[in-house]
C-alpha positions in Angstrom: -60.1 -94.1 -98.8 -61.9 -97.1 -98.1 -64.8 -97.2 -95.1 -67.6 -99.3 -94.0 -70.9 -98.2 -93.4 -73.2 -99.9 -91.2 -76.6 -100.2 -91.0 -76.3 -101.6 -87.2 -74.2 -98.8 -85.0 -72.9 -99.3 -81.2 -71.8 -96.4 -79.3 -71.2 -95.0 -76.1 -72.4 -91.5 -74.8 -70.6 -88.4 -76.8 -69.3 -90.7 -79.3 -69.3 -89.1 -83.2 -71.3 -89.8 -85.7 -69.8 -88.7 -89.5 -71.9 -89.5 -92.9 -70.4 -91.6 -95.2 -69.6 -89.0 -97.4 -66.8 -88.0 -96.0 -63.6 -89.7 -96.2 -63.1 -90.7 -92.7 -62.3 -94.0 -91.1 -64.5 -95.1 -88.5 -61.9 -95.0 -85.4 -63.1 -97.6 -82.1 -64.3 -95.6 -79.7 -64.3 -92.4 -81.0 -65.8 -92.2 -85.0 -68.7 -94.1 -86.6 -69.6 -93.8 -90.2 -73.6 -93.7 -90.9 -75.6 -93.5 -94.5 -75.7 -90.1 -95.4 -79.8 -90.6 -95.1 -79.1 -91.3 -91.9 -76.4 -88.5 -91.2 -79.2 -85.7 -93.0 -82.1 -87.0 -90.5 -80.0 -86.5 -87.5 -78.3 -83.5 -88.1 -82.3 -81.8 -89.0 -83.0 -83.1 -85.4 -80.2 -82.0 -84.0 -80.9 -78.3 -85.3 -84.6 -78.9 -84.6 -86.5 -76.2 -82.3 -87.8 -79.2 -80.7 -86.7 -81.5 -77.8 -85.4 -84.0 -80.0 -82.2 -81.6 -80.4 -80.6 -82.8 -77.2 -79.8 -85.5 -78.3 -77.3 -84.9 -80.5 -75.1 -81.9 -81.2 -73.6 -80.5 -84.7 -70.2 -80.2 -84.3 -66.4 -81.0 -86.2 -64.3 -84.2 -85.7 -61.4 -84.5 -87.5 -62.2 -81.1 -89.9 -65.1 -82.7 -91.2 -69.1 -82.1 -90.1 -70.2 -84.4 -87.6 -72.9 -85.5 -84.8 -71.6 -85.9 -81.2 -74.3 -88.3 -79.1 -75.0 -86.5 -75.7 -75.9 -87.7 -72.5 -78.6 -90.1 -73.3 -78.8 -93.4 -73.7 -80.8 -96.0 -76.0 -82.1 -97.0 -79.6 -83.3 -94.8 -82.5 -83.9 -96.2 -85.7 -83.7 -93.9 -89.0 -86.2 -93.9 -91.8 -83.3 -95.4 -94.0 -83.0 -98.8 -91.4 -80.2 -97.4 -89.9 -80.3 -98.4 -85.9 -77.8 -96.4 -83.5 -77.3 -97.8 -79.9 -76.0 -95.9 -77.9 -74.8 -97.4 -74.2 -73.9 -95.9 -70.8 -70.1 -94.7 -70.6 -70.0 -96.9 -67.4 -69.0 -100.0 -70.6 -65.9 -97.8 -72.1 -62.4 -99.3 -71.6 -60.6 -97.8 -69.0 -58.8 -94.3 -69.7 -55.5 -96.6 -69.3 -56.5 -98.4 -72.2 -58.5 -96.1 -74.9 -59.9 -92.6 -75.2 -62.7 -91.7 -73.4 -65.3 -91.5 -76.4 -67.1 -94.5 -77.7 -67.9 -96.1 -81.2 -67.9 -99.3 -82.3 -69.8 -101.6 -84.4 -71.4 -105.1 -84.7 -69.3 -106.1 -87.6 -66.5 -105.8 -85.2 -66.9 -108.2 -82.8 -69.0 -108.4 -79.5 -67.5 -105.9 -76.8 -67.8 -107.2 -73.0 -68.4 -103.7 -72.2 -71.2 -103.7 -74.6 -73.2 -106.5 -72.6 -72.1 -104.6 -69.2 -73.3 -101.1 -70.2 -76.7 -102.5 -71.6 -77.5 -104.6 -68.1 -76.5 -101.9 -66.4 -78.8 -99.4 -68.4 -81.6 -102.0 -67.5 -81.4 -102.2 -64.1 -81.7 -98.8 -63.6 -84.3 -98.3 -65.5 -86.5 -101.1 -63.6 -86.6 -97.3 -60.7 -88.9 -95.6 -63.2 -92.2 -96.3 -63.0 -93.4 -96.7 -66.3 -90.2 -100.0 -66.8 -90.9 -101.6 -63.7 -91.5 -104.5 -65.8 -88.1 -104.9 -67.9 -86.3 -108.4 -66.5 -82.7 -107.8 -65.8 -81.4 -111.0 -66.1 -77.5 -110.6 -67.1 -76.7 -113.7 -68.0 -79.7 -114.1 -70.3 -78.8 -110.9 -71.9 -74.7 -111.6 -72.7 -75.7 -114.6 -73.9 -77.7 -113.4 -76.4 -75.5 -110.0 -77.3 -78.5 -108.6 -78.5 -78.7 -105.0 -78.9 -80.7 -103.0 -77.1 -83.8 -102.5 -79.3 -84.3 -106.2 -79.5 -83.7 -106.9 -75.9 -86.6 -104.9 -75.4 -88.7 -106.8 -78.6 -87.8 -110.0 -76.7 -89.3 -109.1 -73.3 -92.2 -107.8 -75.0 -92.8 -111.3 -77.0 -92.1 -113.5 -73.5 -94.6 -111.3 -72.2 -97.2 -112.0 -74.5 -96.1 -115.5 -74.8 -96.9 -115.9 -71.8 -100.4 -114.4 -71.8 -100.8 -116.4 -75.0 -100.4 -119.6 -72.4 -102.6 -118.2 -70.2 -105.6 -116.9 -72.4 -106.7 -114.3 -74.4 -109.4 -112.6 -73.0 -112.8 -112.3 -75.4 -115.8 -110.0 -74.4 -119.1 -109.4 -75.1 -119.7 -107.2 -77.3 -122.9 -105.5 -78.7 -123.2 -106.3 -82.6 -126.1 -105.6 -85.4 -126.1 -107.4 -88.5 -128.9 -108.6 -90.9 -128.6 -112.5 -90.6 -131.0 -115.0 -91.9 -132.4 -116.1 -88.2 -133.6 -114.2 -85.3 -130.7 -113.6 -82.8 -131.0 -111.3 -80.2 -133.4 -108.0 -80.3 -134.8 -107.4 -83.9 -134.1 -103.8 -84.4 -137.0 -102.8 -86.0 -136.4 -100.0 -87.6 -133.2 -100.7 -89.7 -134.9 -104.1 -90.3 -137.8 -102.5 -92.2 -135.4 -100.1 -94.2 -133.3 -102.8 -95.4 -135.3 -105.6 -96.0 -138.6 -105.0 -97.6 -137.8 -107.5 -100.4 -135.1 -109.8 -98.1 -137.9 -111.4 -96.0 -135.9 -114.2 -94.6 -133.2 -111.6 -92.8 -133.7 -110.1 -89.4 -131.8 -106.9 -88.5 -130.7 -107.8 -84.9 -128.3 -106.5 -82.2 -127.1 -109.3 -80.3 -123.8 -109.8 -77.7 -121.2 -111.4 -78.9 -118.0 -113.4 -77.1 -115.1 -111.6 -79.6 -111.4 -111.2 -78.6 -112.0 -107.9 -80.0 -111.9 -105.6 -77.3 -108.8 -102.3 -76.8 -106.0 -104.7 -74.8 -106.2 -107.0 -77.8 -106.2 -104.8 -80.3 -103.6 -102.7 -79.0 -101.3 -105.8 -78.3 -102.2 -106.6 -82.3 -100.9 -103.2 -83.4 -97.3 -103.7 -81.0 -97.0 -107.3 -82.5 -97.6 -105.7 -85.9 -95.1 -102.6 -85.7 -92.4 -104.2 -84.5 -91.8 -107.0 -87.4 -90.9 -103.9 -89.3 -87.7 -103.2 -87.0 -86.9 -106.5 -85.3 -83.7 -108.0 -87.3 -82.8 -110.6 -84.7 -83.9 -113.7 -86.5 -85.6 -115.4 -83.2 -87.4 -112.4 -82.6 -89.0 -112.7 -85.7 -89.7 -116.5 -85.7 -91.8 -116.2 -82.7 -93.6 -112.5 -83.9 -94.7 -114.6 -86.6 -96.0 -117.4 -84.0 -97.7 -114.9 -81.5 -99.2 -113.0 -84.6 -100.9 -116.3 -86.0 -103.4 -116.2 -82.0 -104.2 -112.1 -83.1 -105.7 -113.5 -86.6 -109.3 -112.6 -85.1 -108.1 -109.6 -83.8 -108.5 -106.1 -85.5 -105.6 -103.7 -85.8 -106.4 -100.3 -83.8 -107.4 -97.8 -85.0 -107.0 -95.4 -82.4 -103.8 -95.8 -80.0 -105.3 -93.2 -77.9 -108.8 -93.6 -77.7 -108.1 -98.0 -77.0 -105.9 -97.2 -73.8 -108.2 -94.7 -72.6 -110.7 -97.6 -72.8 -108.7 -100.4 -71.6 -110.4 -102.0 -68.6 -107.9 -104.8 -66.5 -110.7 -107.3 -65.3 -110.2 -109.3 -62.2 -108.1 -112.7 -63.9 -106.2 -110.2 -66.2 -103.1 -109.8 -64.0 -100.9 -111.5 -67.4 -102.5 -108.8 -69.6 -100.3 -105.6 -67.2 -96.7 -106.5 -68.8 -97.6 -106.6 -72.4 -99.4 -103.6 -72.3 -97.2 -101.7 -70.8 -94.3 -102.8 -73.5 -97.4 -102.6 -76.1 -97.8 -98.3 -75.0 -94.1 -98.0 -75.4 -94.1 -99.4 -78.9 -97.3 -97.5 -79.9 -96.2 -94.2 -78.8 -93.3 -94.7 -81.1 -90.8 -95.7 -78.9 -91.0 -92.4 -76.7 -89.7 -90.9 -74.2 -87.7 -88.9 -77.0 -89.6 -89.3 -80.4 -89.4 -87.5 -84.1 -92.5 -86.2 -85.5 -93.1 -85.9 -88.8 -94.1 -88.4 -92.4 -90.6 -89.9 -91.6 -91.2 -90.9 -88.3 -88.7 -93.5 -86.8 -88.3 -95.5 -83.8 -86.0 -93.8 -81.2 -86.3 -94.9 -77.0 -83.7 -92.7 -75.4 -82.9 -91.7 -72.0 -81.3 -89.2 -70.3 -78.8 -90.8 -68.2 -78.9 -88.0 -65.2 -82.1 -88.5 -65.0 -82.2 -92.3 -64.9 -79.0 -92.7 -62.5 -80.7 -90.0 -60.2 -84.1 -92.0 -59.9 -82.6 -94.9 -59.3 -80.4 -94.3 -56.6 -83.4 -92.4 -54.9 -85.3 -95.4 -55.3 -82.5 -97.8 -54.3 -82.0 -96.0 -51.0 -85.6 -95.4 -50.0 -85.7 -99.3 -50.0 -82.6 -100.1 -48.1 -82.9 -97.0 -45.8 -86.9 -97.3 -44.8 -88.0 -96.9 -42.5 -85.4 -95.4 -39.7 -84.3 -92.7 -42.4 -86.4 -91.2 -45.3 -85.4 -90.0 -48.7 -86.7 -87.3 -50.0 -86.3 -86.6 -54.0 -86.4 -83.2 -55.9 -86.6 -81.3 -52.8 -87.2 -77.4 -53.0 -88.3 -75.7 -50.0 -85.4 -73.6 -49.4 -84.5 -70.8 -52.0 -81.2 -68.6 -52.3 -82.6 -65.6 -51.1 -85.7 -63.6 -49.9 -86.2 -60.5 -51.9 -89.5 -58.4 -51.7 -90.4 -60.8 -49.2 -90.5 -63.2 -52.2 -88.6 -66.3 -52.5 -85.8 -66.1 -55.3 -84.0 -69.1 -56.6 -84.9 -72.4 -55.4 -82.1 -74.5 -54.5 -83.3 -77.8 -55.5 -80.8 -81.2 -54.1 -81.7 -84.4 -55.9 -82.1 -86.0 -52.1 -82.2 -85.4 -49.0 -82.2 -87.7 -46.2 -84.0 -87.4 -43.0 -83.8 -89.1 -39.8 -85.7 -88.1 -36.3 -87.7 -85.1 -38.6 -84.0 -83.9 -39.4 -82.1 -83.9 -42.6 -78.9 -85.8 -41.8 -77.5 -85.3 -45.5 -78.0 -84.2 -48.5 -77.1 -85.5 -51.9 -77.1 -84.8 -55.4 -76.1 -87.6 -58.1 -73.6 -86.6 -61.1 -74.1 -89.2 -64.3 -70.0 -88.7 -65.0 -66.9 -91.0 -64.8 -64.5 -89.8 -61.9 -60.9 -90.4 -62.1 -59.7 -90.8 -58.5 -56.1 -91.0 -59.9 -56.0 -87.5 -61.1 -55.5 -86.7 -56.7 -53.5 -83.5 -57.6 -54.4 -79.3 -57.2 -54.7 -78.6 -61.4 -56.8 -81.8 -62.4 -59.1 -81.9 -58.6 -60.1 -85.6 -59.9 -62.0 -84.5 -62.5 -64.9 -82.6 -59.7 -66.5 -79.6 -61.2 -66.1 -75.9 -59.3 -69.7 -75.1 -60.4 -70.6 -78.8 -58.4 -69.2 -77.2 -55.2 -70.9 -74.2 -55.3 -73.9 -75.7 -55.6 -73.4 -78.3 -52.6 -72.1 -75.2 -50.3 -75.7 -73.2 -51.5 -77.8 -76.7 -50.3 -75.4 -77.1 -47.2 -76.1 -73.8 -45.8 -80.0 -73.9 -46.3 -81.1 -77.4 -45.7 -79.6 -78.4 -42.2 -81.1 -77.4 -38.6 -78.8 -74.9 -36.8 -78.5 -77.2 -34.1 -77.3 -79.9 -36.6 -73.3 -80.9 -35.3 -72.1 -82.0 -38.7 -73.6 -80.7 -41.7 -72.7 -83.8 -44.1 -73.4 -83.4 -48.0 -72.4 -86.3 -50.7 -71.8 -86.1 -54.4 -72.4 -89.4 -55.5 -71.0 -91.2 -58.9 -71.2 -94.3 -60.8 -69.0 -96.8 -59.5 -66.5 -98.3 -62.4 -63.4 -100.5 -62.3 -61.7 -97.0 -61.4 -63.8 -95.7 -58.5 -64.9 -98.1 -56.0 -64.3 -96.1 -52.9 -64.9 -92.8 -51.9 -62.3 -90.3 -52.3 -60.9 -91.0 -48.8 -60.6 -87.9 -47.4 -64.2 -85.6 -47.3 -64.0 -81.6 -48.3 -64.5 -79.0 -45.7 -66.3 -75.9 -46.4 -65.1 -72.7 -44.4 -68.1 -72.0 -42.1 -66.6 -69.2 -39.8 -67.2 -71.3 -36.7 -70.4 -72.9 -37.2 -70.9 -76.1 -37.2 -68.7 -78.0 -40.0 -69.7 -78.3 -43.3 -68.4 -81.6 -45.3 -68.4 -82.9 -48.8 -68.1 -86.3 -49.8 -67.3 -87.6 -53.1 -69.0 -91.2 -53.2 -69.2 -94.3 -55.6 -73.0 -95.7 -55.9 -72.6 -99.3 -57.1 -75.0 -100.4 -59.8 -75.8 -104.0 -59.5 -79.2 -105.8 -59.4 -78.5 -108.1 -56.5 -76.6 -105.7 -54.4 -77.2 -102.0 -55.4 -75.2 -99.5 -53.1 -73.9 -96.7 -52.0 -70.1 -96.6 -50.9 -70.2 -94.7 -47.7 -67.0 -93.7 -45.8 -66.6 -95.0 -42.2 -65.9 -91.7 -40.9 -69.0 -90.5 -42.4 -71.9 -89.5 -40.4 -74.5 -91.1 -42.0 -72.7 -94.3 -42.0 -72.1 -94.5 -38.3 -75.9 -93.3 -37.7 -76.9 -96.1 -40.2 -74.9 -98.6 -38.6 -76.3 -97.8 -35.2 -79.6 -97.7 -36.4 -79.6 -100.6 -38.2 -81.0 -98.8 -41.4 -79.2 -100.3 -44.2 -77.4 -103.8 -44.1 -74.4 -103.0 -45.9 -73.5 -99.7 -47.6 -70.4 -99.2 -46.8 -66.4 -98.8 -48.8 -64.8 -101.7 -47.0 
């Protein structure tokens, strides 16, 4: 049967991954075909005792051996030059119009969703700490249709550009050498040992004004490893370029040792960027990295983890200060036994107004289908979900509390845009009510929300308040 193999792969999450061994046609959105190089390196992490094995999981598609991509979203990059992006689900074609896996690749044409699901993917990761640097300009990055990896090369060469324009920084530095005039402090020792029959030389030490100090160096060693992975031709015209202003520069020798050393004078603002892009690169790409002779490239994230951060972040900013959010809370446990506390129940947030928690959420990284409205499909919610949001509801709220109000909150897509309209009551055996909401949280880098019901009360306590502008389903 005749197949393509691709060096350059675009998925989505829990797309499949088969090796090119197999006779299998790669199917849009739901097979890709990889080297079998590629295929072997994967499938050893995925059965790895390591961390790395979450990443993908061993499994059958269509009778044959193959990899399923998980819940994490990024680049890797296999010994062999294989490079697998994989994007957010929030880019897949509606259910209405293809299955709900992903996988397609460059050689078949630019995808809207592709573009969507990568600025997406980059404005949420602006909420963690260590990418507060990434630009999230949209329009720059569809016009480009670069993929991933190389949208973060690029951002990593403007950012050195532009501390190219603005100077780099030399030092002084303390050197010995036997030269052929006094500079300096003669060191007298080594200067007899060595030249008892050079008289003209002096051993000296001396301070010199060298670019060599551990920010250059390091930013010599990113430039340097990433023209072995770059492929997008503009990328590597200006690598090139901003190599030529490292030529007096020394590679590093230790990663570690440099950034332990780096000192961020006053004027050195323009150096904060490219290092931080430069430690990303030199730690191999991590958060999730292979160890090992055949070390490759891989920067993936866990999606629950990056959708949960940045809602948190987004609504400490458009709540502060009347109401406070409170992440990875955990001071209320399931039970006492032994008068020990057993089982932490740990809410993503929790939001608190007046010293009082108002409401308490958690954040689920899936697509909801607000069209499956009926008893057998529940719209997709999870059993296990409400379990877990009747354990927080019953622990977290003040007895004197009138309305205990939870929310589970979603990615908003082109199918869910609204809350479910109607909330979920609890039984609470008259006590005050206990209510569920099932919300959208919009991801968009001008106006980042969360969909709140009217009848909700934290949306009538915001409105009154005056704590967010608008964060409302009209």
């Amino acid at each position: 049967m005749c197949r393509s193999v691709y060096k350059d792969i675009t998925l989505f999450e829990y797309a499949h991954l088969v090796s090119e061994e197999h006779a299998i046609t790669p199917t849009p959105h739901q097979v890709a075909v990889i080297s079998a190089a590629a295929f072997a390196y994967l499938k050893k992490m995925a059965l790895s005792p390591t961390k790395e094995r979450r990443l993908f999981r061993l499994c059958s598609k269509d009778g044959v051996e193959a990899l399923q991509t998980q819940n994490y979203a990024g680049v890797i990059f296999t010994p062999d030059g294989t490079q697998i992006e994989v994007l957010p689900k929030l880019g897949l074609p509606s259910p209405a119009d293809a299955s709900p896996n992903g996988a397609l690749n460059h050689a078949s044409g630019d995808k809207a969703g592709y573009a969507d699901a990568r600025n997406a993917l980059l404005i949420m990761l602006r909420a963690l700490k260590a990418f507060a640097h990434i630009q999230t300009d949209s329009a720059n990055i569809r016009r480009q249709k670069m993929p991933l990896l190389d949208v973060f090369i690029s951002q990593f060469l403007d950012s050195v550009n532009t501390l190219v324009k603005k100077g780099i920084r030399s030092d002084y530095l303390c050197r010995e050498d036997n030269i052929n005039y006094l500079k300096g402090k003669l060191n007298t020792t080594r200067h007899l040992r060595k030249n008892i029959i050079h008289k003209q030389r002096f051993f000296c030490e001396y301070d010199a004004f060298l670019t060599d100090r551990p920010a250059n160096r390091l930013l010599h060693s990113a430039l340097n490893r990433v023209v072995r992975i770059t492929r997008h031709a503009a990328n590597q015209k200006r690598l090139q370029e901003l190599l030529h202003f490292f030529d007096n520069v020394p590679l590093s020798l230790d990663y570690n040792r440099d950034f332990s050393r780096l000192r961020i004078d006053r004027g050195m603002n323009h150096y904060q960027a490219p290092l931080a892009w430069a430690k990303l690169i030199l730690d191999g790409f991590s958060p999730q990295t292979m160890k090992g002779d055949n070390r490759a490239f891989s920067l993936l994230f866990p999606m629950e983890r990056v959708f949960e951060s940045y809602v948190a972040q987004t609504l400490r900013e458009q709540y502060a200060p009347q109401v406070a959010v409170h992440a990875q809370v955990q001071s209320k446990s399931l039970v006492t036994h032994a008068n020990a506390q057993w089982f932490r129940l740990k809410p993503d947030m929790v939001m608190i107004q007046d010293k009082q928690v108002i409401a308490v959420l958690d954040t689920k990284w899936k697509l909801l289908d607000p069209t499956l409205a009926n008893g057998s499909d529940k719209y997709a919610l999870q059993q296990g979900d409400f379990y877990q949001m009747f354990a927080y509801g019953h622990h977290y709220f003040d007895q004197h509390i009138t309305v205990r109000e939870m929310f589970l909150v979603y990615p908003a897509h082109a199918n869910f845009t609204a809350p479910i309209a109607q909330h979920f009551a609890f039984p609470t055996s008259g006590k005050q009510p206990l209510r569920l909401w099932v919300v959208p949280f919009v991801i968009d880098k001008v106006n980042p929300r969360l969909a709140l019901p009217e009848a909700s009360r934290l949306y009538q306590a915001c409105t009154v308040t005056g704590a967010v502008s608008l964060s409302v389903s009209e």
